[in-house]
Backbone bond lengths (Angstrom), bond angles and torsions (degrees), N, CA, C in turn:
res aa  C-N    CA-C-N  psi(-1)  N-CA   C-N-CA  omega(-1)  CA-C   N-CA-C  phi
1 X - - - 1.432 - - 1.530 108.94 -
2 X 1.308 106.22 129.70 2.020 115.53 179.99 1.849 102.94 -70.35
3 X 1.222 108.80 127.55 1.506 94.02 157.73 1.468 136.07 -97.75
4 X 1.085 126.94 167.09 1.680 114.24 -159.65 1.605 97.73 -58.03
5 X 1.382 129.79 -43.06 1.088 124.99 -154.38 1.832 105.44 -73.88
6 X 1.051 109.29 -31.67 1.809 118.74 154.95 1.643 107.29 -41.77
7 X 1.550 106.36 -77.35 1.101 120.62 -176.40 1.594 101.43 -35.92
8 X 1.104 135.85 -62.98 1.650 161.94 -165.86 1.705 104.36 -44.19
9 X 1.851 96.66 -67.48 1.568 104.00 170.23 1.817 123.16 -84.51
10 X 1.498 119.53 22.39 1.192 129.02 145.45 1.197 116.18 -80.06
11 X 1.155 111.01 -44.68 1.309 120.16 -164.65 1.696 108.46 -66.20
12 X 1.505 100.41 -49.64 1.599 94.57 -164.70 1.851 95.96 -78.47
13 X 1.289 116.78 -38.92 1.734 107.92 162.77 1.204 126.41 -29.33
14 X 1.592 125.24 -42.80 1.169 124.97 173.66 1.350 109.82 -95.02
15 X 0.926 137.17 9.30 1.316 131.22 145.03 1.404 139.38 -119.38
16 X 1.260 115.32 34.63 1.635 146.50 135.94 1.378 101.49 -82.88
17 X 1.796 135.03 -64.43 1.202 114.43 -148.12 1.985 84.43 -80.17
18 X 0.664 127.93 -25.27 1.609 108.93 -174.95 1.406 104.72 -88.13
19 X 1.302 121.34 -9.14 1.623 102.93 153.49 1.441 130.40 -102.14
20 X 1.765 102.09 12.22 1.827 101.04 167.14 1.543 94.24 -102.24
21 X 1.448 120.40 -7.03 1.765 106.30 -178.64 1.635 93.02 -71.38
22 X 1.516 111.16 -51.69 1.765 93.33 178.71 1.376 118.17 -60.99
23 X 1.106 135.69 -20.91 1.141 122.06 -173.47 1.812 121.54 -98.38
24 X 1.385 101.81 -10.09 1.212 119.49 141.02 1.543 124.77 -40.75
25 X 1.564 104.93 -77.54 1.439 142.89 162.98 2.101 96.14 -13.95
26 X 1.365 113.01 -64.76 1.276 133.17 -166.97 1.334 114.20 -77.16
27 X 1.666 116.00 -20.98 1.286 107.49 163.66 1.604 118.14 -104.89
28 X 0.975 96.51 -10.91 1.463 103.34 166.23 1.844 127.50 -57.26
29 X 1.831 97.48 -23.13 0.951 104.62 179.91 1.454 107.47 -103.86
30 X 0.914 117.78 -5.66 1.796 134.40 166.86 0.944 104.91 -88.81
31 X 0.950 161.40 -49.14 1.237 150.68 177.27 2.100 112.40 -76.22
32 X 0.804 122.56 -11.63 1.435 139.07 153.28 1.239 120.83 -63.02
33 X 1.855 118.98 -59.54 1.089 97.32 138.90 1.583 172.51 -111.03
34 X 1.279 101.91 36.01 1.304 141.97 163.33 1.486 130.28 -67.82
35 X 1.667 89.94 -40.16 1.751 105.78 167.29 1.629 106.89 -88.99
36 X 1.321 127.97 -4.49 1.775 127.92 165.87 1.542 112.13 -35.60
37 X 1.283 103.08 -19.62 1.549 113.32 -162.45 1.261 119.10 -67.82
38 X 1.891 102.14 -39.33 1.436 117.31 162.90 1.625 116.81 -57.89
39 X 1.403 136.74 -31.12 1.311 125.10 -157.55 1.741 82.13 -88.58
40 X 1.671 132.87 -36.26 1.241 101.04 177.02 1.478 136.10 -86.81
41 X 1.206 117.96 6.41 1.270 132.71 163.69 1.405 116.62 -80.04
42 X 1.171 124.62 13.35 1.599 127.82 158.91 1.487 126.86 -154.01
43 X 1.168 138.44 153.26 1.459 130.69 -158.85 1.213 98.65 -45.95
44 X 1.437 102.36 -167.84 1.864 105.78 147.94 1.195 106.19 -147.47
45 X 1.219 101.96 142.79 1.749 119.61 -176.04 1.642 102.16 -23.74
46 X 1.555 88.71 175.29 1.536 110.77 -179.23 1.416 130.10 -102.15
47 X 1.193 97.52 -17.01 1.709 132.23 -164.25 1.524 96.88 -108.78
48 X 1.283 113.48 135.76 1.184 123.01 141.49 1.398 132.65 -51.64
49 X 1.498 119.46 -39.23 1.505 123.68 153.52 1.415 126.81 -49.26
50 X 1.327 105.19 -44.72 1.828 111.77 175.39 1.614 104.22 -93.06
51 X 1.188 129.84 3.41 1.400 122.60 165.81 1.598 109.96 -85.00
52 X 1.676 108.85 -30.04 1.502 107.56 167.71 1.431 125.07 -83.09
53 X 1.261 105.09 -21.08 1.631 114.80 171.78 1.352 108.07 -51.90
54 X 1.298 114.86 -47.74 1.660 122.10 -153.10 1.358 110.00 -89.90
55 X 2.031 126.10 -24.83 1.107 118.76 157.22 1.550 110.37 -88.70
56 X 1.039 133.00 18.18 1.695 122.60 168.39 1.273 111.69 -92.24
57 X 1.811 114.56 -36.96 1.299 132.14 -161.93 1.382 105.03 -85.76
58 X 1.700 119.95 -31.21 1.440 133.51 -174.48 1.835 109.04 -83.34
59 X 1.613 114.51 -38.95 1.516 109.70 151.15 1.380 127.80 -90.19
60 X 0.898 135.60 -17.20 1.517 116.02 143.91 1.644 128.09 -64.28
61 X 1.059 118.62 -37.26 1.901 124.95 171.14 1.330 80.50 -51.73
62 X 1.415 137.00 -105.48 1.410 126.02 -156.05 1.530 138.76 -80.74
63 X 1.402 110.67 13.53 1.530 111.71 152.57 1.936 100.86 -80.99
64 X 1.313 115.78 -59.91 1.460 106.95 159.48 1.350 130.11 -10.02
65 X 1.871 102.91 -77.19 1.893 100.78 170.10 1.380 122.79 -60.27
66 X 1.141 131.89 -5.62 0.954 139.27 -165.08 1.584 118.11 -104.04
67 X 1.687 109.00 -35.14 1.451 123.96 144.93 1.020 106.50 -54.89
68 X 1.089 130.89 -75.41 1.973 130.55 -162.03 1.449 84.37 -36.30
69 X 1.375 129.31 -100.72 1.347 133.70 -165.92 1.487 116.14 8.48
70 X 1.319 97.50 -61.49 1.619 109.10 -174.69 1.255 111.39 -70.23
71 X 1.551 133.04 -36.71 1.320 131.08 -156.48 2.146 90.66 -96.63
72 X 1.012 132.23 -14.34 1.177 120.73 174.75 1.324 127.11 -131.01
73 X 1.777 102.00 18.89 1.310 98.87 -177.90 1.924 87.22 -127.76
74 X 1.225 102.48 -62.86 1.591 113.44 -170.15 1.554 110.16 -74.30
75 X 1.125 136.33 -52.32 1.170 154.72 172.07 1.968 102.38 -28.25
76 X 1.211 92.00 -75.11 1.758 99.69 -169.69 1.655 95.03 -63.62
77 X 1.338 117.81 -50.86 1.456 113.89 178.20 1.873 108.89 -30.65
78 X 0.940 98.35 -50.96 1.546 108.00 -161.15 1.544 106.70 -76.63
79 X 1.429 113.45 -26.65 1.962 119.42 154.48 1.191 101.74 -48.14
80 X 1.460 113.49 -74.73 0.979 103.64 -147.97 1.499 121.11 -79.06
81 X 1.906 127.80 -20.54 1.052 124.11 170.04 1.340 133.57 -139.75
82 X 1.469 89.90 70.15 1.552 104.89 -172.34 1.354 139.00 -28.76
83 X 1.607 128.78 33.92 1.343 120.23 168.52 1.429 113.91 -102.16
84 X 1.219 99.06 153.28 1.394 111.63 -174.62 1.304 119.96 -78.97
85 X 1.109 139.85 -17.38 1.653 140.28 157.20 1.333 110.91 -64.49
86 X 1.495 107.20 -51.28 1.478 93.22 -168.55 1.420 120.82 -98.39
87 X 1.385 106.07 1.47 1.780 113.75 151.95 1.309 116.08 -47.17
88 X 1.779 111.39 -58.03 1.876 155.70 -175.50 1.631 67.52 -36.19
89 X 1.316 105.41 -93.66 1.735 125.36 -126.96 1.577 94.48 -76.11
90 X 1.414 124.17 -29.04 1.840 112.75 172.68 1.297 96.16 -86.17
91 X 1.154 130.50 -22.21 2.071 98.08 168.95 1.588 107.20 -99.05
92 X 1.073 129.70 17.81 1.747 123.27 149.98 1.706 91.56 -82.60
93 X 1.190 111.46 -59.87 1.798 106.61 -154.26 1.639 94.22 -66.79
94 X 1.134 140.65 -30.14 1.828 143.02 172.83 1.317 92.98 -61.89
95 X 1.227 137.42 -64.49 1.218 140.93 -148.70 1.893 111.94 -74.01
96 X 1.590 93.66 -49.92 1.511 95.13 166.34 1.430 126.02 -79.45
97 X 1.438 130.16 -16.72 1.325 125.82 143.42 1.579 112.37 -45.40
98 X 1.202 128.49 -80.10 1.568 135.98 -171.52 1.647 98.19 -46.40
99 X 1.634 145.46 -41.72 1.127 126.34 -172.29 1.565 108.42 -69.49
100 X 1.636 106.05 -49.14 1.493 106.65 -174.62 1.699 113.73 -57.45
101 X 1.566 119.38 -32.46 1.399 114.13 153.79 1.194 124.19 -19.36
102 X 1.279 92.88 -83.52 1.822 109.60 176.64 1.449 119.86 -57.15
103 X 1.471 128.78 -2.43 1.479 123.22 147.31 0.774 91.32 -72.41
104 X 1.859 139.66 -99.89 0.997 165.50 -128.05 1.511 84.73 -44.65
105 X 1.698 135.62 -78.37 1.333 115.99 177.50 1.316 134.14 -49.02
106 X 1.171 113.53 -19.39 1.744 119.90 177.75 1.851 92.61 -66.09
107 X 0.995 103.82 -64.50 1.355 108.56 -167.59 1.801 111.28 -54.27
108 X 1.049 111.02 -39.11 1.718 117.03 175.58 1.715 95.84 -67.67
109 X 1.194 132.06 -64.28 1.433 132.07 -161.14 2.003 90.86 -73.28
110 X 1.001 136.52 -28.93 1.359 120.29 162.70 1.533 132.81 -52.21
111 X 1.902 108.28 -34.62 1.290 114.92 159.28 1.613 118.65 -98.86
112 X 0.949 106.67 -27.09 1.596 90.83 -153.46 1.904 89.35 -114.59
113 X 1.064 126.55 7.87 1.555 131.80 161.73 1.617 107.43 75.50
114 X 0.945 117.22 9.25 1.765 118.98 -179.27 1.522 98.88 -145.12
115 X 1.261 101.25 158.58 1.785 120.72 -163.95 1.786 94.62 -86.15
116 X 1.507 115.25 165.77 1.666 120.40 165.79 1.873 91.54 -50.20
117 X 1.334 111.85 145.64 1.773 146.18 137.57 1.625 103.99 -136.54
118 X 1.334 88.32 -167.47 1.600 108.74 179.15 1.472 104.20 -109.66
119 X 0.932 109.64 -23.42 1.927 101.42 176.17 1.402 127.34 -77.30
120 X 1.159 103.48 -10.47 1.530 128.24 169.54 2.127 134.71 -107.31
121 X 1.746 73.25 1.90 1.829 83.90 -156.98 1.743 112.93 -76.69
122 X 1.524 103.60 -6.12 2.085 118.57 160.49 2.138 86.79 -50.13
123 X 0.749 86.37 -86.84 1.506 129.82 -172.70 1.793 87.48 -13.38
124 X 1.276 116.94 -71.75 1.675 139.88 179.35 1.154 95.17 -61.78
125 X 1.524 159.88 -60.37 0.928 176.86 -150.16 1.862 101.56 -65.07
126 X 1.089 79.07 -56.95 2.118 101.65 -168.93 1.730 92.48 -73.08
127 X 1.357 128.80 -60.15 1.048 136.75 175.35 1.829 120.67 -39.13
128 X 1.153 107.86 -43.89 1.425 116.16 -177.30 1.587 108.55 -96.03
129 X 1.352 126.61 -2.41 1.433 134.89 174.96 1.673 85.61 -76.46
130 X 1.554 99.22 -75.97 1.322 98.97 -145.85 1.131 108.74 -77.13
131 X 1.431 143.06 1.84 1.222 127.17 143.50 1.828 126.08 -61.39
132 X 1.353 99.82 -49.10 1.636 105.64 161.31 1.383 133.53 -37.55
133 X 1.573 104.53 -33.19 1.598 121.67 -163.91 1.683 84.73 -90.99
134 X 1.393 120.49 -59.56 1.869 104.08 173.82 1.306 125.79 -74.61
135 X 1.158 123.75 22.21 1.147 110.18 155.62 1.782 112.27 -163.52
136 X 1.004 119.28 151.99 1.856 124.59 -169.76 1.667 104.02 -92.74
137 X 1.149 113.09 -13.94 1.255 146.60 155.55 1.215 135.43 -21.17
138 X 1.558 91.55 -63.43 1.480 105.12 170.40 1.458 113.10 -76.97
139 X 1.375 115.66 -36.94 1.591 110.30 -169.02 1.831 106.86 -57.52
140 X 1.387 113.41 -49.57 1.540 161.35 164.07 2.134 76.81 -29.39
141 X 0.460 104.77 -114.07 2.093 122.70 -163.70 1.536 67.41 -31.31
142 X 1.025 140.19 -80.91 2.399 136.31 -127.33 1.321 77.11 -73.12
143 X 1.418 138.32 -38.44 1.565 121.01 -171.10 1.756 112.11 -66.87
144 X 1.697 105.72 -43.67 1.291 112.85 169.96 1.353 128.80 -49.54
145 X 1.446 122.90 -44.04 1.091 148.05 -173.81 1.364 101.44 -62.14
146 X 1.134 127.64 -63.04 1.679 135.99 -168.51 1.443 97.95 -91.97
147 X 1.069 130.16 8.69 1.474 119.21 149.32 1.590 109.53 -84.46
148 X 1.447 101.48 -58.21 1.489 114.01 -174.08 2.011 107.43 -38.98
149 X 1.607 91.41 -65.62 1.510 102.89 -172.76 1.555 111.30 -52.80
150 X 1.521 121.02 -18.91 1.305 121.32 -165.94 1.826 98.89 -91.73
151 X 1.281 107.82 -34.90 1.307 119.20 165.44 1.526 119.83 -40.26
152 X 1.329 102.86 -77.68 1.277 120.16 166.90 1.925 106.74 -29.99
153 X 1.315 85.38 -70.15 1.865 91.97 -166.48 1.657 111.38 -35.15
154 X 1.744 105.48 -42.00 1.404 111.68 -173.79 1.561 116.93 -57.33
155 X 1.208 87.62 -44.23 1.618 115.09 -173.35 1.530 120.99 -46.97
156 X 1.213 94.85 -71.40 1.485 124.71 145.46 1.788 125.53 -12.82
157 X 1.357 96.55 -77.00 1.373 115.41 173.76 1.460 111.75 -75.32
158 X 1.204 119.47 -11.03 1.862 113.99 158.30 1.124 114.43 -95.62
159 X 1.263 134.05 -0.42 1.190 148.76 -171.00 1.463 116.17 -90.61
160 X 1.515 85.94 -54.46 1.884 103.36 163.42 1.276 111.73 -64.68
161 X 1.134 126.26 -38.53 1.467 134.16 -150.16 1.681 104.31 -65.09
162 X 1.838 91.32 -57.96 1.600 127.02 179.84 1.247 109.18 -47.42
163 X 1.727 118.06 -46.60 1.788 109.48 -156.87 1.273 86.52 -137.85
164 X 1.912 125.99 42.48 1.169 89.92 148.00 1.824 162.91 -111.25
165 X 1.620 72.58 53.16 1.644 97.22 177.53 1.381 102.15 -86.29
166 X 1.197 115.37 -75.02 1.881 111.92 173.09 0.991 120.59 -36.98
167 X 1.535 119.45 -29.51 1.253 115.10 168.64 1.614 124.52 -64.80
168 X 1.091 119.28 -51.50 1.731 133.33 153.65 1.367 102.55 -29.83
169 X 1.095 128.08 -51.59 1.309 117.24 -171.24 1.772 128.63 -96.01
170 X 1.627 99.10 -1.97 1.486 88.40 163.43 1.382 126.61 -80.97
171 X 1.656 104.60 172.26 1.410 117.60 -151.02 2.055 91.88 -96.31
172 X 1.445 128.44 -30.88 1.282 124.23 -150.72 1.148 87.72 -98.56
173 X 1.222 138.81 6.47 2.205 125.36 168.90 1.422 89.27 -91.53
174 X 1.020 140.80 -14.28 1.524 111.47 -165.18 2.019 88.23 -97.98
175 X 1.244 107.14 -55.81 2.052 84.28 168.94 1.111 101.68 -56.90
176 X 0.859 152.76 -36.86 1.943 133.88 -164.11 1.606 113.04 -56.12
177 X 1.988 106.43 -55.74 0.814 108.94 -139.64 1.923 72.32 -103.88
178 X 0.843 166.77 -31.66 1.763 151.74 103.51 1.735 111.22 34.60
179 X 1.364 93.51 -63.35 1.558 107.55 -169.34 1.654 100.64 -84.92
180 X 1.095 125.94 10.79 1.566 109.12 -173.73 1.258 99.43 -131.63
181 X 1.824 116.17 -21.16 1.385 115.65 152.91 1.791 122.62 -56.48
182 X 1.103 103.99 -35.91 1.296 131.04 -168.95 1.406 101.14 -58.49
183 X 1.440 106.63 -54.33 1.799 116.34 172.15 1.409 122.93 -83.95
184 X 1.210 115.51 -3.89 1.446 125.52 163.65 1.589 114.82 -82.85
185 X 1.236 109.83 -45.52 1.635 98.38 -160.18 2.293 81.67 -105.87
186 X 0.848 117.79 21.03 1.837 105.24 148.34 1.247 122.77 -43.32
C-alpha cells in the first residue's frame, strides 16, 4: 500500500523534472541565440546545401549541449534532492554558468579561431589578461552579462514554475521540440 506522503513526494518529483524540461526548453533557446555569434564570425557557405548544413548542425550542436547540461547536471540533482528552491536557484546558477561559457567561447573562437580546451588555455589565458589590462571595460560588460543572464535564468524559472500548467498544454513545444529532434538525430 502507497502512503499519501509517497503519493505527495511523487507528485512534487514529477513536477520539478517537468518543470526543469521547460526550463531547459527556454534555455535551449537562449543559448541558440547567443551562439548566433558563431555563424557571424565566419563566412557562409556558397551553396544553399552547405548554408543548410551549417544552420542544422549549429542548432542541433547547441540545443544538444544544452540538453546534456540538464540530463547530467540538473536532472540527477533533482533525484537526488528534491526541493524546489534549490533545484530553482542550482539550475539558474548551472544554466548561467553554461550560457556565459558560450560567450566567453564565442568571443575566444572570434579571435583566436578555435573554441576554449585545455591545450590551448596559456594561449586564452594571455588573451583575456591583456584585453582586461586595456580596458576596465571588459570586466564592466562580463559583470553585466552574468547579471543580465542570471536575471533572465530567474525569470525564466518563475515563469516556468508559475504557468506550468499552460505550459503542458500548449500545442507549439511539441513542433519545436519535434523539429529540434529532427536536427539532432540527422
Amino acid at each position: 500500500m502507497v502512503s499519501f506522503d509517497t503519493k505527495t513526494y511523487s507528485k512534487k518529483l514529477l513536477h520539478l523534472i517537468s518543470w526543469s524540461h521547460w526550463f531547459t526548453f527556454f534555455n535551449i533557446i537562449a543559448a541558440i541565440a547567443l551562439s548566433s555569434y558563431y555563424l557571424f564570425s565566419e563566412t557562409a557557405p556558397d551553396t544553399l546545401l552547405g548554408q543548410a548544413y551549417l544552420i542544422t548542425t549549429w542548432v542541433s550542436h547547441i540545443a544538444f549541449l544544452t540538453f546534456m547540461s540538464f540530463v547530467l547536471l540538473l536532472f540527477p540533482l533533482t533525484i537526488v534532492w528534491p526541493n524546489t528552491k534549490v533545484i530553482r536557484i542550482s539550475g539558474s546558477i548551472i544554466f548561467t554558468f553554461g550560457l556565459l561559457l558560450l560567450l566567453l567561447d564565442g568571443f575566444i573562437y572570434s579571435r583566436l579561431g578555435y573554441h576554449l580546451n585545455a591545450s590551448s588555455s596559456s594561449q586564452i589565458f594571455s588573451l583575456i589578461k591583456e584585453i582586461a589590462q586595456e580596458s576596465v571595460a571588459f570586466y564592466t560588460l562580463s559583470g553585466m552579462f552574468a547579471i543580465m543572464i542570471l536575471g533572465y535564468e530567474f525569470t525564466v524559472s518563475n515563469y516556468a514554475w508559475k504557468h506550468l500548467k499552460k505550459l503542458q498544454k500548449t500545442v507549439f513545444a511539441r513542433f519545436v521540440i519535434f523539429a529540434l529532434g529532427r536536427f539532432i538525430f540527422l
